[in-house]
C-alpha positions in Angstrom: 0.0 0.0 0.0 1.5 3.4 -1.2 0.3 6.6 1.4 -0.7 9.4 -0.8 -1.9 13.0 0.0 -5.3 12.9 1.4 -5.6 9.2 2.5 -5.8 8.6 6.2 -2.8 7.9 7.7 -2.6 4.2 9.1 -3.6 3.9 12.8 -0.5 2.5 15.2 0.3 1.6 18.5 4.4 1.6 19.3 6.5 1.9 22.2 7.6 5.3 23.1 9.6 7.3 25.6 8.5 8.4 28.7 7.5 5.1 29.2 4.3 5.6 27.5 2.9 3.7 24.4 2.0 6.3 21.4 -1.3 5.4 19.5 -2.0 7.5 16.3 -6.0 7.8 16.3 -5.9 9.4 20.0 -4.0 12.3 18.5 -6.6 13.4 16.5 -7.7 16.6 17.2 -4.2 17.6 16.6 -1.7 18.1 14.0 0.8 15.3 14.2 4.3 15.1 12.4 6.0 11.9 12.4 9.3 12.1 11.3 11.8 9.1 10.6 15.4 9.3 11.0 18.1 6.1 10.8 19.8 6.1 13.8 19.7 7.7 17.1 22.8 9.9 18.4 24.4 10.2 14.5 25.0 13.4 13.8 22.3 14.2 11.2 19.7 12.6 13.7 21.2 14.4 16.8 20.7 17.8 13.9 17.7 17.5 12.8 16.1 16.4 16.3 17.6 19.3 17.7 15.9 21.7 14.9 12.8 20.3 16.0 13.0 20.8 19.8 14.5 23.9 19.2 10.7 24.6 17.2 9.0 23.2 19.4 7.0 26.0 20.9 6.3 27.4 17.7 4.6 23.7 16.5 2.5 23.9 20.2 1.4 27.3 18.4 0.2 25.6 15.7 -1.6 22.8 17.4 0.9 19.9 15.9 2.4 17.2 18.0 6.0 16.0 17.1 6.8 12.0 17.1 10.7 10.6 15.9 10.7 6.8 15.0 14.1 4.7 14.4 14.5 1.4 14.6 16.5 2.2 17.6 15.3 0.5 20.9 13.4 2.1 23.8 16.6 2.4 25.8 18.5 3.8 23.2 15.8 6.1 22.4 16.1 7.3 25.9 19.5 7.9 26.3 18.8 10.2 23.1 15.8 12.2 24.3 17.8 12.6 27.6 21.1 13.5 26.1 20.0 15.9 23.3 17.0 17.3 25.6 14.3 16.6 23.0 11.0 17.8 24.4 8.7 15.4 22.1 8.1 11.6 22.1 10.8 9.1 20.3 9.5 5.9 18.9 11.3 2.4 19.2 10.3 0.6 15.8 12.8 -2.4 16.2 10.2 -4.8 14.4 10.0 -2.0 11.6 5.9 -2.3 11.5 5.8 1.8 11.7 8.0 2.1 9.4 6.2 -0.2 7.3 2.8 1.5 7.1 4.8 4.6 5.8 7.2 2.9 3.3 10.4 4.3 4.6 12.4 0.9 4.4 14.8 1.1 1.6 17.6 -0.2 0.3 20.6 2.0 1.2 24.4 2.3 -0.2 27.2 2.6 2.7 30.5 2.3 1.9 29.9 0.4 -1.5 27.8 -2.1 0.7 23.9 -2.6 0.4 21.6 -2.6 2.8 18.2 -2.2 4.0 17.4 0.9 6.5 15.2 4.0 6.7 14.7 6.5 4.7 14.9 10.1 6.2 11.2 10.9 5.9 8.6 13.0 7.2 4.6 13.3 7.5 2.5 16.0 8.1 -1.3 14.5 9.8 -4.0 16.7 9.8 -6.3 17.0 13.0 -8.7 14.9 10.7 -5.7 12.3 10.7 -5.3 12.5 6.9 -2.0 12.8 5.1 -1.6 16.1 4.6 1.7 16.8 2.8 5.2 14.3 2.8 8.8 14.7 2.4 11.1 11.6 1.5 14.9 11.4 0.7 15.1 15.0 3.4 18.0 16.3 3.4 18.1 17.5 7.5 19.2 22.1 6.8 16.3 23.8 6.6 14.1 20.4 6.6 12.6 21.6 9.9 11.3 25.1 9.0 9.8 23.9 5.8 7.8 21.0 8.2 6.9 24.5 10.4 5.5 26.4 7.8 3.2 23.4 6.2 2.3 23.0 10.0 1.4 26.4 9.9 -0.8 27.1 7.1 -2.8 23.6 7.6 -3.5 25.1 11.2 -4.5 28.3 8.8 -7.1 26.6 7.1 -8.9 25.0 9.9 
């Protein structure tokens, strides 16, 4: 199943920080991004989660809700959201069934070597929990002000 613009997004329950299990559905009412990175505590993770804690208050503003998912597990989630001070919910997708729903399992080139991992992705939800807009392949500068300012102008047109 491909996830295009306008389809509802696919309901989940995963293990999250804080201890606390995330399910998609009860977010409705709210905007919700979900972004997917590869690994926790590389630097382009450690960048772009830091982007979005530092936005943070201005996502509250616009009524959106900020989820990270790796394949990482819940302790190693942790030690991230502790370390880097993230002020949002990371998701530990070891069994990749997230990252499955969204399609952000591809195969990957390191070092000449191939291998299957996650593609840096990103998904906007609507308050209706519909797909509103999607960014695959993101490159992490400026990746978190663009994912702002869609937040923004959905929360507009409400």
């Amino acid at each position: 199943m491909v996830l295009a613009i306008g389809d509802t997004a696919p309901d989940f329950t995963a293990p999250a920080t804080g201890d606390t299990p995330i399910t998609l559905s009860e977010l409705r009412g709210q905007q919700v991004v979900i972004y997917f990175y590869p690994k926790a505590s590389t630097p382009g993770c450690t960048t772009e989660g830091g982007d979005f804690r530092d936005n943070k208050p201005a996502f509250d503003a616009a009524n959106t809700v900020i989820l990270g998912v790796s394949r990482d597990g819940l302790r190693a989630q942790e030690n991230f959201k502790a370390k880097q001070d993230f002020n949002f919910a990371l998701i530990s997708d070891k069994d990749e069934s997230v990252c499955q729903l969204f399609g952000v399992i591809k195969l990957k080139k390191l070092y000449g070597k191939e291998h299957l991992g996650i593609e840096r992705s990103t998904f906007l939800i609507d308050a209706d929990g519909k797909l509103a807009q999607e960014w695959r392949k993101v490159k992490v500068k400026g990746h978190v002000e663009e994912v702002l300012a869609a937040a923004e102008r959905l929360q507009q047109d409400v």
